[in-house]
N, CA, C and O atoms as a DFTB+ gen file, in Angstrom:
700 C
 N C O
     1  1       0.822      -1.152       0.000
     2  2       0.000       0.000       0.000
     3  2       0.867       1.216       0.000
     4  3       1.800       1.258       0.802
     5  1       0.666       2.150      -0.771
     6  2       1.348       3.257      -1.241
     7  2       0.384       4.221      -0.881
     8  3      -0.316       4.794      -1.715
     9  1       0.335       4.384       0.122
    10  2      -0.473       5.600       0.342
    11  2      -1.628       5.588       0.713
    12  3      -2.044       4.679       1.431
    13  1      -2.377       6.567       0.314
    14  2      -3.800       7.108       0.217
    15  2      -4.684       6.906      -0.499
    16  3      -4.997       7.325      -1.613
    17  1      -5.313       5.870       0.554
    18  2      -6.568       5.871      -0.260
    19  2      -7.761       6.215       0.026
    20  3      -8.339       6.053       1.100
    21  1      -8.144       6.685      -0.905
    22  2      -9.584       8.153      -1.296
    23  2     -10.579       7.346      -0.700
    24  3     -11.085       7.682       0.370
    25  1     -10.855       6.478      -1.199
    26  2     -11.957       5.709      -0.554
    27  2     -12.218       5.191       0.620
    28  3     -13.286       5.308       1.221
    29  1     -11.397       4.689       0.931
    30  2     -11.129       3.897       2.637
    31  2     -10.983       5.332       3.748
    32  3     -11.465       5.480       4.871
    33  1     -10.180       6.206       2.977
    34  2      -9.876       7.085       4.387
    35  2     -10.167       8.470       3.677
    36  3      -9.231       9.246       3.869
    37  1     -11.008       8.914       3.050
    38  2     -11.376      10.226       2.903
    39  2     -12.613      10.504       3.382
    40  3     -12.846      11.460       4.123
    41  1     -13.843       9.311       2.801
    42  2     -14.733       9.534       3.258
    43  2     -14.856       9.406       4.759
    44  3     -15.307      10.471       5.182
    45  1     -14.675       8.677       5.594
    46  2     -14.565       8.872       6.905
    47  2     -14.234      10.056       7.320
    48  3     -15.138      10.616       7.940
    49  1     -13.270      10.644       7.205
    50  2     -12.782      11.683       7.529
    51  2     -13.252      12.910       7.336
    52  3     -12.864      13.800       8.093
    53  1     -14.279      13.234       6.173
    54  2     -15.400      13.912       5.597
    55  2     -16.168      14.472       6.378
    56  3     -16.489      15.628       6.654
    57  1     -16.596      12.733       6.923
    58  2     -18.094      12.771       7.839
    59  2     -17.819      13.400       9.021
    60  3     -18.438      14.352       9.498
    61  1     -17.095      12.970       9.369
    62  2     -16.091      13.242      10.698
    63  2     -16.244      14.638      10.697
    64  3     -16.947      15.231      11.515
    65  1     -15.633      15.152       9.843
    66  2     -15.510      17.086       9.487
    67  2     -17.156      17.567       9.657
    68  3     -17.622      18.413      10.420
    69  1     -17.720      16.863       8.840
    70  2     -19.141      17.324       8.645
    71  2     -19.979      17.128      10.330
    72  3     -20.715      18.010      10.770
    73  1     -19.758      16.145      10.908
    74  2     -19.911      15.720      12.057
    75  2     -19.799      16.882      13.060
    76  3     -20.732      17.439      13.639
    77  1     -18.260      17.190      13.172
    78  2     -17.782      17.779      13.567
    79  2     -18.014      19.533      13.640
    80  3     -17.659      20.335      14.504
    81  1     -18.798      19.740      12.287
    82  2     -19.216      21.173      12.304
    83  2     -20.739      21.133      12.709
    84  3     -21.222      22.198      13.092
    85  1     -21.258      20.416      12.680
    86  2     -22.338      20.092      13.166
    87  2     -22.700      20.611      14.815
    88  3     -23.501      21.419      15.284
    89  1     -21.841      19.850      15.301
    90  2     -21.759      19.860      16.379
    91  2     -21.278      20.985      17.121
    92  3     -21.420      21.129      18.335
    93  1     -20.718      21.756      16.361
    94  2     -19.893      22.773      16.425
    95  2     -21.157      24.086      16.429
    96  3     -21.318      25.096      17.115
    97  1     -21.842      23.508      15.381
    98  2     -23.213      24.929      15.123
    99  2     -24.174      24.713      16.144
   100  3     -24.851      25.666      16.529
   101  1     -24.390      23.030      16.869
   102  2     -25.502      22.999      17.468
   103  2     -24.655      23.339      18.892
   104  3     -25.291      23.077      19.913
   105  1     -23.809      23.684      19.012
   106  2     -23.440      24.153      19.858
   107  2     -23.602      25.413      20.684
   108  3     -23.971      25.612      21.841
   109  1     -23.101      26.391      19.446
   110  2     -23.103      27.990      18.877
   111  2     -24.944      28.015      19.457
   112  3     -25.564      28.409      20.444
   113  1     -25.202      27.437      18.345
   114  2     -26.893      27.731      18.010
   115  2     -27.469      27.866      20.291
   116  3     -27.799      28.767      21.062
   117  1     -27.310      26.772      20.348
   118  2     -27.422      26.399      21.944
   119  2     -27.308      27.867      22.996
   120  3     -28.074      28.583      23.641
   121  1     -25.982      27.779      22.720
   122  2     -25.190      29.304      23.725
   123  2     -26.017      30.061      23.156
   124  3     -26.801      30.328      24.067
   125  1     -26.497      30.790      21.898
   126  2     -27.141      31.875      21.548
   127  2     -28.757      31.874      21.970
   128  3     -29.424      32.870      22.249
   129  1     -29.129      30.717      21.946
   130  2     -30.318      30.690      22.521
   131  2     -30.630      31.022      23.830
   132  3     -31.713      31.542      24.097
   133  1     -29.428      30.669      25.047
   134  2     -29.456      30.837      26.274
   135  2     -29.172      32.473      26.534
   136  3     -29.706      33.276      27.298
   137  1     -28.255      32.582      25.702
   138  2     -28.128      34.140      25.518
   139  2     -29.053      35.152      25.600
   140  3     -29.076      36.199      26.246
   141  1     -30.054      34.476      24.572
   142  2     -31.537      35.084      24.123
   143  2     -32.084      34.995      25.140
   144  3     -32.558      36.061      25.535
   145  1     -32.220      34.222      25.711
   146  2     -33.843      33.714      26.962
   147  2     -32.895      34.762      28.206
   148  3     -33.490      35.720      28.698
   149  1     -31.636      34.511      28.564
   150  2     -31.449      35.166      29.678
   151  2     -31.563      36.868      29.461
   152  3     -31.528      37.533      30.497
   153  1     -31.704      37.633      28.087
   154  2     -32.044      38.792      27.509
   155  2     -33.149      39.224      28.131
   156  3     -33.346      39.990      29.074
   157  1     -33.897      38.527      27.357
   158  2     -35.517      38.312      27.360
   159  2     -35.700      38.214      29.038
   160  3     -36.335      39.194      29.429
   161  1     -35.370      37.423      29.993
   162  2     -35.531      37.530      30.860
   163  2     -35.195      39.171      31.740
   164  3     -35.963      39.647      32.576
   165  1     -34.285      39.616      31.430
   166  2     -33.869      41.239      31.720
   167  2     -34.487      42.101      31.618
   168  3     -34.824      42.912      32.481
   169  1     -34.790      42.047      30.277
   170  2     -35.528      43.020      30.104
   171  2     -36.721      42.777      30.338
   172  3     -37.446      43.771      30.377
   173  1     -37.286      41.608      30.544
   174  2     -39.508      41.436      31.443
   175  2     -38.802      42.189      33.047
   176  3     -39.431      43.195      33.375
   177  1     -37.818      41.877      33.856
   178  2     -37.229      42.496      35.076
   179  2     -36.911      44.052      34.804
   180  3     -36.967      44.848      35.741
   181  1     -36.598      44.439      33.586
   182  2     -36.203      45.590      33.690
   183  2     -37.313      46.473      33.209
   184  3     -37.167      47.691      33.312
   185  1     -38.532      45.917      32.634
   186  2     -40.015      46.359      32.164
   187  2     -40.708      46.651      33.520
   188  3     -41.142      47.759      33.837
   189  1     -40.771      45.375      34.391
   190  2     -41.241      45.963      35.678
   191  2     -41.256      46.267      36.346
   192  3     -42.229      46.465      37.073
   193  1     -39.332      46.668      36.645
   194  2     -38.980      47.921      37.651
   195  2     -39.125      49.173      36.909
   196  3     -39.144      50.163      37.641
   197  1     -39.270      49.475      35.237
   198  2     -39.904      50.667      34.962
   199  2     -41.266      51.187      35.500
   200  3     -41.724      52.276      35.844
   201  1     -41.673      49.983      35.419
   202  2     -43.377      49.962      35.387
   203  2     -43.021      50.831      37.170
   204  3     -43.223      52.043      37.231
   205  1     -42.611      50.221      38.214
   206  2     -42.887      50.498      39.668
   207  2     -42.073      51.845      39.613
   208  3     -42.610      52.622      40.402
   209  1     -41.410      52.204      39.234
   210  2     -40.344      53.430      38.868
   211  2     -41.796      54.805      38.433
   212  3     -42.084      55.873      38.972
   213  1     -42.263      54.212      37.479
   214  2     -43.045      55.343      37.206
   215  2     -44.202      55.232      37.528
   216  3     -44.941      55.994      36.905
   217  1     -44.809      54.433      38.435
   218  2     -45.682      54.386      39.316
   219  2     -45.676      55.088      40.603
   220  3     -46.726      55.558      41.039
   221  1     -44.263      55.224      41.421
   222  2     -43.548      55.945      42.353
   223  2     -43.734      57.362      41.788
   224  3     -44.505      58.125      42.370
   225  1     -42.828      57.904      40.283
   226  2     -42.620      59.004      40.030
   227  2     -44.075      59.229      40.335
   228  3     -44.275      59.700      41.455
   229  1     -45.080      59.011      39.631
   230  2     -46.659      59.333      39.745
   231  2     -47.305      59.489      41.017
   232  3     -48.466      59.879      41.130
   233  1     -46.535      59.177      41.999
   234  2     -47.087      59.451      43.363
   235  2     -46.551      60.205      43.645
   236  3     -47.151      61.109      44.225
   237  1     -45.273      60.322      43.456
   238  2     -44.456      61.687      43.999
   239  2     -45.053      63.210      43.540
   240  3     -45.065      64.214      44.252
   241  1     -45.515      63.098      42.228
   242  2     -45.954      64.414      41.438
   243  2     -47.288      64.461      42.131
   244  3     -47.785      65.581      42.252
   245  1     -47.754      63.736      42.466
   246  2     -49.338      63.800      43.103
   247  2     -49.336      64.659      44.474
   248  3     -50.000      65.617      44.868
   249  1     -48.295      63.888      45.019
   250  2     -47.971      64.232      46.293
   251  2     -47.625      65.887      46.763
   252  3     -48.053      66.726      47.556
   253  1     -46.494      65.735      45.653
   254  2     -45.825      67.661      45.471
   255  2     -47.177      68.610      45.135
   256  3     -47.512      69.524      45.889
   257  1     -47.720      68.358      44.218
   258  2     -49.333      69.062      43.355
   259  2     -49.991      69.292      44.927
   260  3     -50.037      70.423      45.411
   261  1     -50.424      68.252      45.563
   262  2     -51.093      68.469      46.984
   263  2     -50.490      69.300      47.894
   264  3     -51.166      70.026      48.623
   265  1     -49.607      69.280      47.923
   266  2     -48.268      70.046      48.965
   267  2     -48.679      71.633      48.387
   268  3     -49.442      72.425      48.940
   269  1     -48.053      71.795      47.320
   270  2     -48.468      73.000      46.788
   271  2     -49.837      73.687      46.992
   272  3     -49.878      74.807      47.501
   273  1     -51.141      72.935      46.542
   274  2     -52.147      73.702      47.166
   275  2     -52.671      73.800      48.483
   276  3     -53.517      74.610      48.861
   277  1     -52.048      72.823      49.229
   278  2     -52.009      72.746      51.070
   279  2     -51.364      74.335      51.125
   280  3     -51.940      75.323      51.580
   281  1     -50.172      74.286      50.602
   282  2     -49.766      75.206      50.831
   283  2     -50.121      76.843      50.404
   284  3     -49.835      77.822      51.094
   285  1     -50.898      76.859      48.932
   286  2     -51.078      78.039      48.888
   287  2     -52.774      78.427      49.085
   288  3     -53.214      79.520      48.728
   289  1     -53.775      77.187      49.805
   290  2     -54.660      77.402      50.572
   291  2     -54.118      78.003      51.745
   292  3     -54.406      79.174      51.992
   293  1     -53.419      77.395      52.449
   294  2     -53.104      78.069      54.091
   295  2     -51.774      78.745      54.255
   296  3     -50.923      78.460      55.097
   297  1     -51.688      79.986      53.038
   298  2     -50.589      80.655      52.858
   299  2     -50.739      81.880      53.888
   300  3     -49.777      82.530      54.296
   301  1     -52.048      82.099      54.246
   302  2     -51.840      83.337      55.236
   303  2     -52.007      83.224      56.704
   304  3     -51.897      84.280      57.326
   305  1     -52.273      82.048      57.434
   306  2     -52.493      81.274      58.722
   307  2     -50.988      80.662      59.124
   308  3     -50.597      80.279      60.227
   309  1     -50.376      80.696      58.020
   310  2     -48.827      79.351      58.756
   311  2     -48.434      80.491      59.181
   312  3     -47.558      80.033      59.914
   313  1     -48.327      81.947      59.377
   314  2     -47.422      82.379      60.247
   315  2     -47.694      82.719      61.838
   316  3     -47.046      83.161      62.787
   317  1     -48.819      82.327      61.615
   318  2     -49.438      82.501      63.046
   319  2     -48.619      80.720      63.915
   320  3     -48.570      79.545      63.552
   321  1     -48.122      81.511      65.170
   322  2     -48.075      80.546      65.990
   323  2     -48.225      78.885      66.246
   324  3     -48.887      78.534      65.269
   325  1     -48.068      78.191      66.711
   326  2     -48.610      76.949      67.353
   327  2     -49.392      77.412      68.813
   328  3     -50.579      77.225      69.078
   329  1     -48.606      77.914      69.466
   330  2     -49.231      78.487      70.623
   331  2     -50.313      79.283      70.877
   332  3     -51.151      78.935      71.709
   333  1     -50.448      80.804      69.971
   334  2     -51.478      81.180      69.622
   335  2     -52.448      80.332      69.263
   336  3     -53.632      80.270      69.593
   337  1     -51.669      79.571      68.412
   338  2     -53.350      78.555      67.420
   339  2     -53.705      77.306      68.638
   340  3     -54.838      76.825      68.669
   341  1     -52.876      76.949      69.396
   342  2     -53.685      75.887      70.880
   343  2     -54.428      76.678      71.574
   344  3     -55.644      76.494      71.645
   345  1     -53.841      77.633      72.162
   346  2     -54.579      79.082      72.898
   347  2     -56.412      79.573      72.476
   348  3     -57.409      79.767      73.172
   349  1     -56.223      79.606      71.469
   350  2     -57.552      80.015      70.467
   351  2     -58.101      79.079      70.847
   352  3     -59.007      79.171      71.676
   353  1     -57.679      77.879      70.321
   354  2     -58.639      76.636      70.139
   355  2     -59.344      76.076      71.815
   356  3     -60.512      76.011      72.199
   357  1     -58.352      75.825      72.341
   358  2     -58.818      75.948      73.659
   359  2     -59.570      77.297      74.489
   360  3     -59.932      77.391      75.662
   361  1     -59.629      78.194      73.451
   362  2     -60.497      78.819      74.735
   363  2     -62.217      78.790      73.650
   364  3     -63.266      79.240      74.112
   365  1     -62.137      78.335      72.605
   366  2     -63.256      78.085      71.532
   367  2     -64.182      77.076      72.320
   368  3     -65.409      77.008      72.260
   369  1     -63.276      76.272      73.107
   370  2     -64.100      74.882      73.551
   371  2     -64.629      74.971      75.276
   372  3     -65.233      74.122      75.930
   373  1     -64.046      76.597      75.761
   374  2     -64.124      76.922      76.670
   375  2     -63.307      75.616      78.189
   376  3     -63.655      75.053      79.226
   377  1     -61.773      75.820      77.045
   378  2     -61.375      75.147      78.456
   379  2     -59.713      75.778      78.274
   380  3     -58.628      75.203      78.195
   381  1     -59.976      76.743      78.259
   382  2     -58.950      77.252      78.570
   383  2     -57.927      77.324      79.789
   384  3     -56.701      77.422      79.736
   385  1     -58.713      77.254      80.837
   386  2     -58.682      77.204      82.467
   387  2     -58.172      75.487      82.469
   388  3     -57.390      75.107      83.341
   389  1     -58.584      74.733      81.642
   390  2     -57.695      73.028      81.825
   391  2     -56.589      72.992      81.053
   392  3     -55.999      71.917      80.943
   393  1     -56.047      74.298      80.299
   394  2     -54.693      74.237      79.914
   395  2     -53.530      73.947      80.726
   396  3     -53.394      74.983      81.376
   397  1     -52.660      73.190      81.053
   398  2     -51.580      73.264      82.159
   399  2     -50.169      73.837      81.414
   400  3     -49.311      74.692      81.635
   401  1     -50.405      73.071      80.642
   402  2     -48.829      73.324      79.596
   403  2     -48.720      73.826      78.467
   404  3     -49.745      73.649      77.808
   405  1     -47.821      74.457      77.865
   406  2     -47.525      74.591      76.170
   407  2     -46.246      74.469      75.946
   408  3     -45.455      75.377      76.201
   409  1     -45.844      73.139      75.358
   410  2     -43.795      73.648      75.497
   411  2     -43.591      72.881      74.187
   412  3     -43.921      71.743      73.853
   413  1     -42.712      74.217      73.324
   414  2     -42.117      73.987      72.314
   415  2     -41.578      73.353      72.194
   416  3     -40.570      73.345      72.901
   417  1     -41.774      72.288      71.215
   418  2     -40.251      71.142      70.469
   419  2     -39.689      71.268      69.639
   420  3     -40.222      71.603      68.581
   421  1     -38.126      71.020      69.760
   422  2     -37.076      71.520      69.080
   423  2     -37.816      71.031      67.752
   424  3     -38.486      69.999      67.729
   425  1     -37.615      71.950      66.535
   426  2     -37.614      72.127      65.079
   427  2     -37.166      70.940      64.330
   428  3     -36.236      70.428      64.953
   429  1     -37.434      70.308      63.281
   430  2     -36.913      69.565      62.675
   431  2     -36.949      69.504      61.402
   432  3     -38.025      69.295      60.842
   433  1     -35.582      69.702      60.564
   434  2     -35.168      69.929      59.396
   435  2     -35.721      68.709      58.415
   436  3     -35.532      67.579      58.868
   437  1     -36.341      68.795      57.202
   438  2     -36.210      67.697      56.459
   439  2     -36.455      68.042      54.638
   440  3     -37.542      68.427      54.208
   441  1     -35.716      67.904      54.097
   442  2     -35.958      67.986      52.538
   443  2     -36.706      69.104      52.595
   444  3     -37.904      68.942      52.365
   445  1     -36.271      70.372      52.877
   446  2     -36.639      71.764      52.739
   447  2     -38.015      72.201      53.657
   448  3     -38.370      73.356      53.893
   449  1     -38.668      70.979      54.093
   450  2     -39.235      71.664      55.291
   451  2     -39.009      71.523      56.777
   452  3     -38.524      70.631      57.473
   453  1     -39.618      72.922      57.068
   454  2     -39.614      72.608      58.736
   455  2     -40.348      72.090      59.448
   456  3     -41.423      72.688      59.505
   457  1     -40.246      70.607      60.476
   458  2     -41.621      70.717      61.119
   459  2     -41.189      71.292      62.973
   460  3     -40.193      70.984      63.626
   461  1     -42.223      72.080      63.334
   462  2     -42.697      72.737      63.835
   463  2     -43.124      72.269      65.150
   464  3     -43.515      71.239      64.602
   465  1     -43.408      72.073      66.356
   466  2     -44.119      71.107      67.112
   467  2     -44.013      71.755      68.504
   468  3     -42.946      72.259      68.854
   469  1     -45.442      71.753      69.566
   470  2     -45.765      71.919      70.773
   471  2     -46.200      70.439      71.642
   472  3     -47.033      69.605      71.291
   473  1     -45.560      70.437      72.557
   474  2     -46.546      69.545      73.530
   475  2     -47.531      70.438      74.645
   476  3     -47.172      71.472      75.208
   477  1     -48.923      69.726      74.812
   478  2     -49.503      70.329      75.033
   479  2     -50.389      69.494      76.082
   480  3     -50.952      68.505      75.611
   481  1     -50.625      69.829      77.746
   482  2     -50.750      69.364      77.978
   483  2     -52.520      69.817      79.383
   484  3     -52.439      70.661      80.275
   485  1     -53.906      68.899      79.074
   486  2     -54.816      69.662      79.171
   487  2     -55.517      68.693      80.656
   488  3     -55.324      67.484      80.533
   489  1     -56.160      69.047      81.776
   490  2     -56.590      67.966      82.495
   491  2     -58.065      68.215      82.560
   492  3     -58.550      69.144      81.915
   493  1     -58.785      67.453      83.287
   494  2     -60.091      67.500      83.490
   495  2     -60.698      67.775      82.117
   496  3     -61.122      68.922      81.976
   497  1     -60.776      67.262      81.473
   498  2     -61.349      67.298      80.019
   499  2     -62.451      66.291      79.774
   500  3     -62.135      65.103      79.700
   501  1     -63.614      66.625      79.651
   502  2     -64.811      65.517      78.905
   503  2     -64.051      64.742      77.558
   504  3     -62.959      64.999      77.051
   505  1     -64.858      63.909      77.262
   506  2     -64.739      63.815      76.059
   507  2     -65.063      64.279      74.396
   508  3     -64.522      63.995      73.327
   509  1     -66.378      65.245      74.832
   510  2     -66.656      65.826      74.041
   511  2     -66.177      67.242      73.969
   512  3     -66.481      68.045      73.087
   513  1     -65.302      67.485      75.112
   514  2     -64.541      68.573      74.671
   515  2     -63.067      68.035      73.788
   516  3     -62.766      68.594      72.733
   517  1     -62.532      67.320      74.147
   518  2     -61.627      66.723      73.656
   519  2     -61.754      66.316      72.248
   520  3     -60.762      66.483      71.538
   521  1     -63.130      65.657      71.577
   522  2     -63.344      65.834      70.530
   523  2     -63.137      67.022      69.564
   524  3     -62.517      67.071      68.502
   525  1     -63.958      68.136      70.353
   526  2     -64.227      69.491      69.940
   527  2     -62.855      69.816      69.782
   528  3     -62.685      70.248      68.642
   529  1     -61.692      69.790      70.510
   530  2     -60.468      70.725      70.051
   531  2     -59.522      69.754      69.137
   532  3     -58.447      70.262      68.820
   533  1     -59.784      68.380      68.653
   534  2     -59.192      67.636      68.344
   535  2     -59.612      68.123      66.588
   536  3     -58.901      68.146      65.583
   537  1     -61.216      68.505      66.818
   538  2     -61.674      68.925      65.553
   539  2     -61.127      70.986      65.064
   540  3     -60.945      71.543      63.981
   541  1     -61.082      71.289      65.962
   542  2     -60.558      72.566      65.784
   543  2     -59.217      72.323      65.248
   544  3     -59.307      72.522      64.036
   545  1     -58.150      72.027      65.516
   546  2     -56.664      71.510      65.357
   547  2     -56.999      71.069      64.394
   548  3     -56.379      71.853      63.675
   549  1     -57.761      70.079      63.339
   550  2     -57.790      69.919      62.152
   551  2     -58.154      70.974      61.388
   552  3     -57.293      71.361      60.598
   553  1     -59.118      71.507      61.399
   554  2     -59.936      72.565      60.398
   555  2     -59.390      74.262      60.557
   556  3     -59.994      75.316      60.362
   557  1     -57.754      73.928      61.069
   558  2     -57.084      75.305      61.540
   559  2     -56.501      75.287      60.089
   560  3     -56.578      74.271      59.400
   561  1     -55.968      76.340      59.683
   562  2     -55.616      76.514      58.392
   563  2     -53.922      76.495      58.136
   564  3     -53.454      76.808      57.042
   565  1     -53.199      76.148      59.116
   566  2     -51.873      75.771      59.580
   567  2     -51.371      74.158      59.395
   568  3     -50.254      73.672      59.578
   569  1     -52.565      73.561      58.985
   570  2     -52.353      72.012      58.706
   571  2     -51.247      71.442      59.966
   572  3     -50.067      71.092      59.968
   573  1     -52.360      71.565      61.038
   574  2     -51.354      70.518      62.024
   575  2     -51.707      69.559      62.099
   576  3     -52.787      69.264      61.587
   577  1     -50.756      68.415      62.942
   578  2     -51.505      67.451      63.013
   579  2     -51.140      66.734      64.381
   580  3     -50.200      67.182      65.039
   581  1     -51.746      65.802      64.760
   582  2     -51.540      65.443      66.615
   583  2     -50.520      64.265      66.124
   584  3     -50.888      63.483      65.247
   585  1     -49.348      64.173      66.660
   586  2     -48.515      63.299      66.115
   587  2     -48.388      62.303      67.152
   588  3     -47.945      61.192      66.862
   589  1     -48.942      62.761      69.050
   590  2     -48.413      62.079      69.538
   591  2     -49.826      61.980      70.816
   592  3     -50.212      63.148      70.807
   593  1     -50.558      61.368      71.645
   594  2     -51.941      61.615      72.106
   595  2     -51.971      60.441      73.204
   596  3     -52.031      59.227      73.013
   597  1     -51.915      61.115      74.337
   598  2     -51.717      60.019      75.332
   599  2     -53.219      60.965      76.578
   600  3     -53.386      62.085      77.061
   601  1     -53.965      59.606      76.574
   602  2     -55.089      59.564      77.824
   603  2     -54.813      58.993      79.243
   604  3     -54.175      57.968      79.482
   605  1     -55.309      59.696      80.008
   606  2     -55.942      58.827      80.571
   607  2     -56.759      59.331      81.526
   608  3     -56.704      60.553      81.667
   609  1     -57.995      58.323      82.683
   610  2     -58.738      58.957      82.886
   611  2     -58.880      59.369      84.741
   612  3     -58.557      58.460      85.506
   613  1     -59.177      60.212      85.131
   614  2     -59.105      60.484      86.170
   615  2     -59.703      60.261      87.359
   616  3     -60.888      60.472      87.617
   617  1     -58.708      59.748      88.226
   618  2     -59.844      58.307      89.273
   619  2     -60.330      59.091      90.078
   620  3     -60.647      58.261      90.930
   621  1     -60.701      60.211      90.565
   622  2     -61.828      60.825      91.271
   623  2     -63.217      60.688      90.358
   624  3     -64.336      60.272      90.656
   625  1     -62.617      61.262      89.015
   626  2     -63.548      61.122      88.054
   627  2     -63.592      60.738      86.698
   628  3     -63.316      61.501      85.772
   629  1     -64.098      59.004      86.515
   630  2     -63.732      58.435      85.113
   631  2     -64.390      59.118      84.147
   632  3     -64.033      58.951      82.981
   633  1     -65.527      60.057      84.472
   634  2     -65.796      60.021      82.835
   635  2     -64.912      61.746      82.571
   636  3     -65.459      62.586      81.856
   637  1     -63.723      61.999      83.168
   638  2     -63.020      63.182      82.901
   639  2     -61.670      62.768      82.732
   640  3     -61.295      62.021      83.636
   641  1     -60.448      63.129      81.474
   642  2     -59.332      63.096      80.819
   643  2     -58.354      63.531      81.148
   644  3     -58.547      64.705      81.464
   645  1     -57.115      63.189      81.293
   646  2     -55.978      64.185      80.837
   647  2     -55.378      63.637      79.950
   648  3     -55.218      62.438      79.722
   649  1     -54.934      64.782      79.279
   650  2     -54.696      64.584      77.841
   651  2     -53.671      65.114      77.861
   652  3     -53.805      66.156      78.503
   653  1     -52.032      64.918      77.288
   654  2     -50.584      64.937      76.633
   655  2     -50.753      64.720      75.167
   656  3     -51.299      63.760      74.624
   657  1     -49.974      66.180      74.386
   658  2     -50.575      65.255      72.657
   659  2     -49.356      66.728      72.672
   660  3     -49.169      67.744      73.341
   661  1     -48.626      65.882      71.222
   662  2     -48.196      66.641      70.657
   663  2     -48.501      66.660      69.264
   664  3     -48.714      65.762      68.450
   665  1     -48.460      68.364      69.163
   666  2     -49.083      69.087      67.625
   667  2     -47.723      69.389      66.698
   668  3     -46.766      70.024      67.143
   669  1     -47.764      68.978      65.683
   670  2     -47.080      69.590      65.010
   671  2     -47.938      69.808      63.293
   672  3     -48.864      69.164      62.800
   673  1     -47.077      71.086      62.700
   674  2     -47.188      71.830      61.179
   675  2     -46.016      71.684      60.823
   676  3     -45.038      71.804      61.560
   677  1     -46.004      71.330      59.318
   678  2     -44.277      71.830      58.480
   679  2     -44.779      72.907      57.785
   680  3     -45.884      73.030      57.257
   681  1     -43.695      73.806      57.848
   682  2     -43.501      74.877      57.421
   683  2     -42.260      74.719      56.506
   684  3     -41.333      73.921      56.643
   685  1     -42.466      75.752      55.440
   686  2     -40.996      75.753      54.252
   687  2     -39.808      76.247      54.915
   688  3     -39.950      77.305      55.529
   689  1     -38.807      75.770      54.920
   690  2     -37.701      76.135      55.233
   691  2     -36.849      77.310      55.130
   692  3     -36.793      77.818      54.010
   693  1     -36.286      77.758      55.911
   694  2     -35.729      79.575      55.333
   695  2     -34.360      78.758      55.068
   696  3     -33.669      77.886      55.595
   697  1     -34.407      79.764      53.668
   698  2     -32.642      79.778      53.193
   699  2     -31.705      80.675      53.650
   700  3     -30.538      80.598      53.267
């Protein structure tokens, strides 16, 4: 035997090649597919942190829009007091005389506003007075709000209160 022969050892070797690229594409083909699906997977994750992204932004603009007309409804009342505005209110409900306390709380800075805050502290109180100034403090044009409201009732006399509550308003921040 002199060599090479075409027949015995080419075609084998052919298939082999052909085999061989085969395997080679279903390979390729494979990786690109996984490629694809883990894409595809990104971006459905990256569709629905848009989606919650501008669902957020949409609350935020809602939020600011409200802020703004809070604010330029009760643009001529925020400079009035906390103290003045408990003072008023309590003597509206005629219990001025169960006032004991009014003491300012330190200020607190946040993303350009200030909030503002009194503790305030009232005894011998019904409950329907307590209602009554709980409703005054809302419908004041200073947008306060009772952040903090501690009862309880007085053992000479249960159906009478003392009441600890702290009020606070934010106000815009001075530059």
């Amino acid at each position: 035997m002199s060599g090479f022969d075409r027949d015995k050892h080419l075609r084998p070797l052919l298939l082999g090649l052909v085999g061989l690229a085969l395997l080679s594409l279903g390979w390729a083909y494979s990786g690109y597919r996984q490629s694809l699906t883990r894409l595809e997977r990104q971006t459905r994750a990256a569709t629905v942190e848009l989606a919650a992204f501008e669902a957020a932004l949409a609350d935020y603009r809602q939020s600011e829009a409200q802020l703004k007309r809070q604010q330029l409804a009760g643009g001529g009342q925020s400079d009035v007091s906390l103290i003045s505005t408990v003072e008023t209110a309590t003597q509206q409900i005629d219990a001025r005389s169960q006032l004991i306390f009014v003491r300012p709380q330190p200020d607190k800075a946040r993303d350009g506003l200030v909030e503002e805050g009194v503790e305030i502290k009232l005894e011998k109180l019904k409950l329907s007075q307590l209602v009554e100034l709980l409703y005054q403090f809302e419908k004041s044009q200073g947008q306060m709000r009772v952040s903090q409201l501690r009862l309880r009732t007085r053992f000479e006399s249960p159906d009478l209160l003392d009441a600890v509550m702290i009020l606070s308003r934010l106000k815009e921040g001075r530059s």
